[in-house]
C-alpha positions as CSV (number, residue, x, y, z in Angstrom):
1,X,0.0,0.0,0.0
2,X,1.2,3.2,-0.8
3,X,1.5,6.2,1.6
4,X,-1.1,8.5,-0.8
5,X,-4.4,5.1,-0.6
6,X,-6.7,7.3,2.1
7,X,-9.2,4.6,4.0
8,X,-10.5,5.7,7.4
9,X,-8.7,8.2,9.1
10,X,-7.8,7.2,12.7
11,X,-7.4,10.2,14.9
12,X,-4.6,12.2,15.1
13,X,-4.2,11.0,18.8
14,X,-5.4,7.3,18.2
15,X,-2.2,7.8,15.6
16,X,0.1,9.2,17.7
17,X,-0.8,7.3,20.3
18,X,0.9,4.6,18.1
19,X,3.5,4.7,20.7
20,X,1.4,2.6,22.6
21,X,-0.6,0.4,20.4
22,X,0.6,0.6,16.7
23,X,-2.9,1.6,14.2
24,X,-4.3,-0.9,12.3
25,X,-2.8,-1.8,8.8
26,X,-5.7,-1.0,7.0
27,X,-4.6,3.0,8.4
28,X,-0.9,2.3,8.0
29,X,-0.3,4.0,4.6
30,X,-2.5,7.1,5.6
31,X,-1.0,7.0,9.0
32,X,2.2,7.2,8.1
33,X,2.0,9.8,5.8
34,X,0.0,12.0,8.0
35,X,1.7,12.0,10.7
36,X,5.2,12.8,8.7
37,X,3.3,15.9,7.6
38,X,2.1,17.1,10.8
39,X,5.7,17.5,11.6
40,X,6.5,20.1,9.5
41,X,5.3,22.4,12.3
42,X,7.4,26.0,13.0
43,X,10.3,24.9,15.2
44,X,10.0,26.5,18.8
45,X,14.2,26.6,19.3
46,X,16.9,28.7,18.4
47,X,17.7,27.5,15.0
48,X,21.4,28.0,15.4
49,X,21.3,24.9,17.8
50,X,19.3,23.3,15.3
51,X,20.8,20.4,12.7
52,X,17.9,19.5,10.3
53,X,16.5,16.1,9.5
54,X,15.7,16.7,6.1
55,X,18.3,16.5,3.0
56,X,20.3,14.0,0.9
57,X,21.6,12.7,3.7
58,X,21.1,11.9,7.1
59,X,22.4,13.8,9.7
60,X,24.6,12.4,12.3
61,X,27.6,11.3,9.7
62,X,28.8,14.3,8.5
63,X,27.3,16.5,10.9
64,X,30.2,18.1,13.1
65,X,30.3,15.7,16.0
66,X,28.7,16.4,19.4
67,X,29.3,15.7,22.7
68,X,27.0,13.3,23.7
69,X,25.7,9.6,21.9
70,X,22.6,7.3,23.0
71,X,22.8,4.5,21.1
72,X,20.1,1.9,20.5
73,X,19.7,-1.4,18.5
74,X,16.4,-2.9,18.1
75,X,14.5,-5.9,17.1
76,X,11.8,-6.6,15.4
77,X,9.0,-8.5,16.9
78,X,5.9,-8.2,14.6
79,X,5.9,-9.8,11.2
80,X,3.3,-7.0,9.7
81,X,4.7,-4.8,7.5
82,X,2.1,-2.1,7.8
83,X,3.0,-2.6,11.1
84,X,6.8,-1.6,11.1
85,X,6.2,1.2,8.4
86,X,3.8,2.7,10.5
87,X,6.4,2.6,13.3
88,X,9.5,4.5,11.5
89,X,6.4,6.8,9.7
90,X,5.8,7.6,13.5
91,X,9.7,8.0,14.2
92,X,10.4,10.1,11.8
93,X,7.2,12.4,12.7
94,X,8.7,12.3,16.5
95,X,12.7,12.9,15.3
96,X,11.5,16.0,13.3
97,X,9.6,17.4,16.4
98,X,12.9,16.7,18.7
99,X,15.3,18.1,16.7
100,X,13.4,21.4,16.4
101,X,13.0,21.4,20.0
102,X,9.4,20.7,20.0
103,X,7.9,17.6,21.9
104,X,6.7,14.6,20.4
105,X,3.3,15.1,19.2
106,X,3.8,18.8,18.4
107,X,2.9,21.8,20.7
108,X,-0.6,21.6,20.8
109,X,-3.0,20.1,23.1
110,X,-1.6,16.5,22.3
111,X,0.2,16.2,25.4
112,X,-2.6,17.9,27.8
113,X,-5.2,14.6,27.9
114,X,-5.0,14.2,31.7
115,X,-7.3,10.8,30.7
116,X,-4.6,9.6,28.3
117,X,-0.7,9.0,28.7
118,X,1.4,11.9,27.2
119,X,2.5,11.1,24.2
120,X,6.1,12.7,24.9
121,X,8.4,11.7,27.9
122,X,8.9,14.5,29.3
123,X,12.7,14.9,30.6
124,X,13.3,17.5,27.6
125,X,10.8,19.7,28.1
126,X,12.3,23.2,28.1
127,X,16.0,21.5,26.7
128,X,17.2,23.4,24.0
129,X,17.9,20.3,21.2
130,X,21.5,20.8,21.3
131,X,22.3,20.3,17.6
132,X,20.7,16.9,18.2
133,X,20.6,14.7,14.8
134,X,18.7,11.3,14.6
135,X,20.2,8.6,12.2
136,X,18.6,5.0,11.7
137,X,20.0,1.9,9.4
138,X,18.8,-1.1,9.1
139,X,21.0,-4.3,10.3
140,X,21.4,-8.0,7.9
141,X,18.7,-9.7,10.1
142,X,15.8,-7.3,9.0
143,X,16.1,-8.6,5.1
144,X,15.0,-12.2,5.9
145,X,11.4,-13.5,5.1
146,X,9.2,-11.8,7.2
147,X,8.8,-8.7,5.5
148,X,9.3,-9.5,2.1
149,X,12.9,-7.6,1.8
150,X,15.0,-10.7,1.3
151,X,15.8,-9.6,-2.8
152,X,16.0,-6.0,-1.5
153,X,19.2,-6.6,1.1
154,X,22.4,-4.4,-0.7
155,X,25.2,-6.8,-1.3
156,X,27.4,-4.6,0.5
157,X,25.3,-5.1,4.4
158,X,26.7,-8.5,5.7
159,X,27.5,-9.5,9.6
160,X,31.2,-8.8,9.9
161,X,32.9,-11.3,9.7
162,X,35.0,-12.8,13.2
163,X,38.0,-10.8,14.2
164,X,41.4,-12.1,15.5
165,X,41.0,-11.5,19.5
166,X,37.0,-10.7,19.1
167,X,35.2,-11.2,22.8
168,X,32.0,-10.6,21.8
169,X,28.7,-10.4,23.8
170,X,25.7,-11.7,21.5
171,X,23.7,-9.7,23.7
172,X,25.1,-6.2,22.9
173,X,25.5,-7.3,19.3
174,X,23.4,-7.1,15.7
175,X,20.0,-5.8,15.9
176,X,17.0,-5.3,12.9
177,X,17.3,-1.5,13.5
178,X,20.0,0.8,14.6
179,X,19.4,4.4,16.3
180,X,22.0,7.1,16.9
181,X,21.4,10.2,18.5
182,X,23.6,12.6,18.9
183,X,23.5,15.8,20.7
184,X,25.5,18.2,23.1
185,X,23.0,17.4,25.8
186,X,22.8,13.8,27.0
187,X,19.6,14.7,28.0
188,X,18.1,15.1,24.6
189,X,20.1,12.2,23.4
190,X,18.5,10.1,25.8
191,X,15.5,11.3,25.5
192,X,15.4,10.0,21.4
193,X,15.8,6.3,23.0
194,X,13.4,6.6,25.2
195,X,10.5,7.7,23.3
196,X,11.4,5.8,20.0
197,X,11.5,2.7,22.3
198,X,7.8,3.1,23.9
199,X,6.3,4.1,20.2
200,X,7.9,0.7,18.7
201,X,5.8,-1.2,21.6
202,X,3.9,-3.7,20.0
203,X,6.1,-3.8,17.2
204,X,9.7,-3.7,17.8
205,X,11.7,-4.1,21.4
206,X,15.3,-2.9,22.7
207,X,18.2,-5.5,21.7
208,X,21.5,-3.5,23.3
209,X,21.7,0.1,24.1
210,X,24.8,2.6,24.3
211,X,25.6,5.9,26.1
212,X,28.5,7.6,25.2
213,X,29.9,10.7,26.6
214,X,32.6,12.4,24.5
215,X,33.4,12.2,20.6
216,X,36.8,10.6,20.3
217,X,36.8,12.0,16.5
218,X,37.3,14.8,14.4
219,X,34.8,15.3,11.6
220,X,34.6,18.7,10.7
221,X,37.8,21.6,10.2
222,X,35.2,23.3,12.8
223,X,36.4,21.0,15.5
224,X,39.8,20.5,17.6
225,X,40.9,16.7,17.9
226,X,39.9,15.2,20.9
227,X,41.4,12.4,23.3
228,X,40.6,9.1,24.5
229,X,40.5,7.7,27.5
230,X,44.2,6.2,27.1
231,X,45.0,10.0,27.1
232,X,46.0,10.1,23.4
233,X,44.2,12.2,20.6
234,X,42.3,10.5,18.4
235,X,41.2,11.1,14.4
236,X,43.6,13.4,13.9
237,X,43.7,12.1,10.0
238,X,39.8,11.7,9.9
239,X,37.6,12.3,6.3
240,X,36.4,15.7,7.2
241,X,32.9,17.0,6.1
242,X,34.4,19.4,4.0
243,X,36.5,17.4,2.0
244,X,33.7,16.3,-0.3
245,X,35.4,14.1,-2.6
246,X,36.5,11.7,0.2
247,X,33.1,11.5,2.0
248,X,32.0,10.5,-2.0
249,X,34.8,8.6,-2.4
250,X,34.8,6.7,1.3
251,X,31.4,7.5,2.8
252,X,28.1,7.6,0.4
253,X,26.8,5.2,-1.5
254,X,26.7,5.9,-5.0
255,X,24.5,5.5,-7.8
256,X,26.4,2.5,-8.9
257,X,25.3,0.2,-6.0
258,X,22.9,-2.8,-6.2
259,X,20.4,-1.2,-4.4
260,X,18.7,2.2,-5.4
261,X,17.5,2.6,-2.3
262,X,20.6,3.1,-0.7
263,X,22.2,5.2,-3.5
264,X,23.4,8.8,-1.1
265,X,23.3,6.5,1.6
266,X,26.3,4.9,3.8
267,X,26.8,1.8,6.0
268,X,27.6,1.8,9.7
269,X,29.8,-0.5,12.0
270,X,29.6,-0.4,16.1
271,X,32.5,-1.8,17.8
272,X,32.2,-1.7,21.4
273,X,36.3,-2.0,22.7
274,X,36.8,-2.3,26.4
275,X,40.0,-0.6,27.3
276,X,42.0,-2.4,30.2
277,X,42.8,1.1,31.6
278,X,44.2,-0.2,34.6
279,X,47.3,-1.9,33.0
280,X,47.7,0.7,30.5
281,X,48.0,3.1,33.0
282,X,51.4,1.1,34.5
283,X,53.0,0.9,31.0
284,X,55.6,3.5,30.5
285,X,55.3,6.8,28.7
286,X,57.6,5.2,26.2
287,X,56.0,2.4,25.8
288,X,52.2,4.1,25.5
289,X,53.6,6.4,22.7
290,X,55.0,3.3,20.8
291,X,51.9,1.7,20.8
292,X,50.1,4.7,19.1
293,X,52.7,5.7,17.0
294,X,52.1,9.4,18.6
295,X,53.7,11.9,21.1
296,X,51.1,11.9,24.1
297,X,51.5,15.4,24.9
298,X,51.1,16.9,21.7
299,X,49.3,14.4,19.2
300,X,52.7,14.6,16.6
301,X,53.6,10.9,14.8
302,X,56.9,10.1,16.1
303,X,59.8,12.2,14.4
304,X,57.5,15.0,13.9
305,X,56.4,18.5,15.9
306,X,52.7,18.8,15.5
307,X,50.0,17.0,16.0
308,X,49.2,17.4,11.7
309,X,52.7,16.8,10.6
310,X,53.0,14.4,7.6
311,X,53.3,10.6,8.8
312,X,56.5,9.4,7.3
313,X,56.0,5.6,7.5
314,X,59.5,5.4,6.4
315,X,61.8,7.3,9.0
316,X,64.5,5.2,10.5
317,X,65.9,5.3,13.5
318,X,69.6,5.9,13.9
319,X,70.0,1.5,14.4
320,X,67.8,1.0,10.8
321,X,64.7,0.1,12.6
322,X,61.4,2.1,11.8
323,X,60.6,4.9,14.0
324,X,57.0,4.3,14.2
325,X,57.0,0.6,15.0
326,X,55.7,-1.5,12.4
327,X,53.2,-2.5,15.1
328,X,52.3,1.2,15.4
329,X,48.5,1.7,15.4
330,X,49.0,4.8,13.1
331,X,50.9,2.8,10.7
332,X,48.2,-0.5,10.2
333,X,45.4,2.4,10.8
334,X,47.4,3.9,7.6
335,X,45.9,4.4,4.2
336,X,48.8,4.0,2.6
337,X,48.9,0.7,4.6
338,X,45.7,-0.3,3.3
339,X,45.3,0.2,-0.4
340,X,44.1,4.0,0.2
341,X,40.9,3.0,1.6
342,X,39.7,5.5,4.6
343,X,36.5,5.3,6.8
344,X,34.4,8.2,8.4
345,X,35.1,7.7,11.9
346,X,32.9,9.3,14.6
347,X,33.0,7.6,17.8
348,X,32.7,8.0,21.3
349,X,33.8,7.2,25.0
350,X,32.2,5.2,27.4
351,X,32.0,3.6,31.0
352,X,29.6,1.3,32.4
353,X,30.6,1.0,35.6
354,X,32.4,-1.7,37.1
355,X,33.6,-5.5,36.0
356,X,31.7,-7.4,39.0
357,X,33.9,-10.1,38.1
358,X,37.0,-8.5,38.1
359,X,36.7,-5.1,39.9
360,X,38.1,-3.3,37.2
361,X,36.5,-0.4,35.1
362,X,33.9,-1.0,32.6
363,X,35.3,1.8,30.2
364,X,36.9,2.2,26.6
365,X,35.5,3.2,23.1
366,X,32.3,2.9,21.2
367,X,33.7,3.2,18.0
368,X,31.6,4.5,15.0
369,X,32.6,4.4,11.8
370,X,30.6,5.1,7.8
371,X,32.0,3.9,4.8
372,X,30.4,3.4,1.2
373,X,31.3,-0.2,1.5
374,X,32.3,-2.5,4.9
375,X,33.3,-5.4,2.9
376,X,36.0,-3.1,1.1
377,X,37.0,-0.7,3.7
378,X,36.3,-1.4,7.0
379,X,36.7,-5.3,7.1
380,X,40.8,-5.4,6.0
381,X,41.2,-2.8,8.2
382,X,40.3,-4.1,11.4
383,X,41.7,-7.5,9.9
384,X,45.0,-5.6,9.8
385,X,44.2,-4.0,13.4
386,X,43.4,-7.4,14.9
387,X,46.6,-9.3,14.3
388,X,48.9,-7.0,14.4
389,X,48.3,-4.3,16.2
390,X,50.1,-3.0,19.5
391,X,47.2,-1.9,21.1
392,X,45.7,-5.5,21.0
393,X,47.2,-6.2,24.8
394,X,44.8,-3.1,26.5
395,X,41.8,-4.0,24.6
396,X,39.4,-6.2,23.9
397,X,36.5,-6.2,21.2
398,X,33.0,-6.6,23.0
399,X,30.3,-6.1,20.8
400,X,29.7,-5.5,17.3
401,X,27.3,-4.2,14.5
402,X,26.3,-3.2,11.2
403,X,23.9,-1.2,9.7
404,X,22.5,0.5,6.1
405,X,21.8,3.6,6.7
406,X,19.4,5.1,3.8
407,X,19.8,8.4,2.1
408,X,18.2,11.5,4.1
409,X,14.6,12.0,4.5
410,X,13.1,14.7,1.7
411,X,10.9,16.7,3.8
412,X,7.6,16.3,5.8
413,X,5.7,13.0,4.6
414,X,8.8,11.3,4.3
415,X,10.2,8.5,6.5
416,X,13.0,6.4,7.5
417,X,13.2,3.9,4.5
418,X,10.1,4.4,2.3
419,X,12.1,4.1,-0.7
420,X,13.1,0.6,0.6
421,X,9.2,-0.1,1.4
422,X,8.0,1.2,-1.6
423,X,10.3,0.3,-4.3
């Protein structure tokens, strides 16, 4: 059924109310639509701390990074299609109201039923949204036979593959739908999981979810490079927004991919890496800057000044052996180690608290990353990382995930995949 067929129209609240009790199939089509266009209401924040959810391509990949991640991976419980287009018709309606600073439902009397639950949380009323951007994929497991996607499923979104050293938690791993929200507020981030959560009831329920609480990347010239929690700063030699023929080059999909749907798309891995912080932080300041390939202090490769000196993967030192150690994470991270193939990377810290088995800290890196193709880009990468790498003996590989993540959303009426529903 197409979003334009018109059969009874269910209330505007019975519709919203979604959240709670999905509508019928028969209203699906209409629903959907109609609730995508009540969206387009006047935004009630400052639009300077505004990122918009409409254009080619989603925000929240090369939208400058923010401070703050909720992450969420969900799975699909109802085998009605109407069912789960009606759910990301209702997101999408919901995402365009949060990230103009309005709650979900809009600023009417939606929310004033004292009879009724409210259809928005609460916990951001009055929160400016922060730059807060809204990005959903869809994971390998959603294109099997229940929804009739199976011939629709891009070549290029397969599980990863196992990883020398992977310790992986099925639990925090894979998922039918992925959700990141960013924003410079963890409140408003938060507040994205939270409400998508309760309107998939019925329909879709929580597999893992993710908070992170500082971006451990550089995506845009607008931003200074930031540090991890081993103390050492991290994408200094990121794809930038700006550089536009990278980002078409490494990050969207293009036109020649199997899968129209995805074309001005890009495909998302999670790695969840624990970071043994309690033996790194014994290992000498020698020893920590060997590992990275980097001056701590100052973010410069070794032999170099600055933290955007050129990386010479060549220098020797004065006994002939290379002065970044070919066990360097810079040099396997390389490039020009890896065929010239570079990912968007756009992750963030963590901690969970504490290792009740071990009373160590639960902390380390949710890594993020887009490419235009994991097979090709991501995949040899981390292959390279997983054997070789230094930084192997203060880490370990917890969960994992991929996702497609479809080209932006037009305008109001819109919605997270149609084009993949409706091709």
């Amino acid at each position: 059924m197409g979003t334009d067929d018109k059969p009874t129209a269910p209330s505007r609240r019975r519709f919203l109310g979604g959240a709670l009790g999905v509508a019928g199939a028969g209203a699906a089509g209409f629903g959907v639509s109609r609730a995508t266009e009540d969206a387009g209401r006047p935004a009630t924040a400052a639009v300077s701390n505004q990122v918009s959810l409409y254009g080619a391509h989603q925000a929240g990949i090369a939208t400058p990074a923010q401070d703050r991640l909720a992450f969420a991976a969900f799975d699909v419980t109802s085998t009605d299609p109407m069912a789960l287009q009606t759910m990301l018709g209702l997101w999408a309606a919901a995402a365009h109201q949060m990230t103009t600073g309005q709650p979900v439902g809009g600023n009417g009397s939606a929310n004033s039923n004292p009879a009724a639950p409210p259809l928005d949380t609460g916990e951001a009323f009055d929160l400016d949204p922060a730059n807060l951007t809204i990005t959903v994929g869809f994971g390998p497991s959603l294109f099997d036979d229940r929804f009739g996607l199976t011939d629709l499923r891009p070549a290029a979104l397969k599980d990863l593959p196992a990883f020398a050293g992977d310790t992986l938690d099925p639990n925090r791993s894979g998922g039918d739908i992925g959700v990141q929200a960013c924003s410079n507020d963890p409140q408003v981030a938060f507040h994205v999981i939270r409400n998508f959560a309760r309107m998939a009831r019925g329909t879709a329920v929580l597999r893992w979810t993710q908070l992170g609480f500082g971006r451990t990347s550089t995506t845009s010239k607008s931003e200074s490079t930031p540090r991890n929690l081993m103390g050492f700063k991290d994408g200094t030699n990121n794809i930038l927004a700006e550089n536009t023929g990278d980002m078409d080059d490494f990050v969207w999909v293009g036109e020649s991919g199997d899968q129209s749907w995805m074309t001005g798309g890009s495909y998302l891995v999670t790695r969840r890496i624990r970071m043994l912080i309690e033996s790194w932080d014994t290992d000498f300041l020698s020893d920590q800057e060997a590992v990275f390939g980097r001056a701590k202090s100052t973010g410069a490769p070794l032999g170099g000044h600055q933290e955007f000196d050129t990386v010479d993967l060549s220098a020797k030192n004065s006994d002939g052996t290379p002065l970044i150690p070919k066990n360097a994470h810079i040099r396997l991270a390389a490039p020009a180690t890896n065929g010239g193939m570079k990912i968007l990377r756009r992750g963030y810290s963590y901690t969970d608290g504490i290792d009740a088995d071990t009373g160590l800290l639960d902390a380390g890196l949710f890594f993020i990353c887009y490419q235009a193709d994991p097979a090709k880009q991501f995949v040899p990468i981390q292959r390279r990382l997983g054997q070789n790498d230094a930084l192997n003996e203060y880490i370990r590989h917890t969960s994992s995930a991929v996702f497609a993540v479809p080209p932006g959303l037009s305008g109001p009426g819109d919605w997270f995949g149609k084009k993949l529903f409706t091709t």
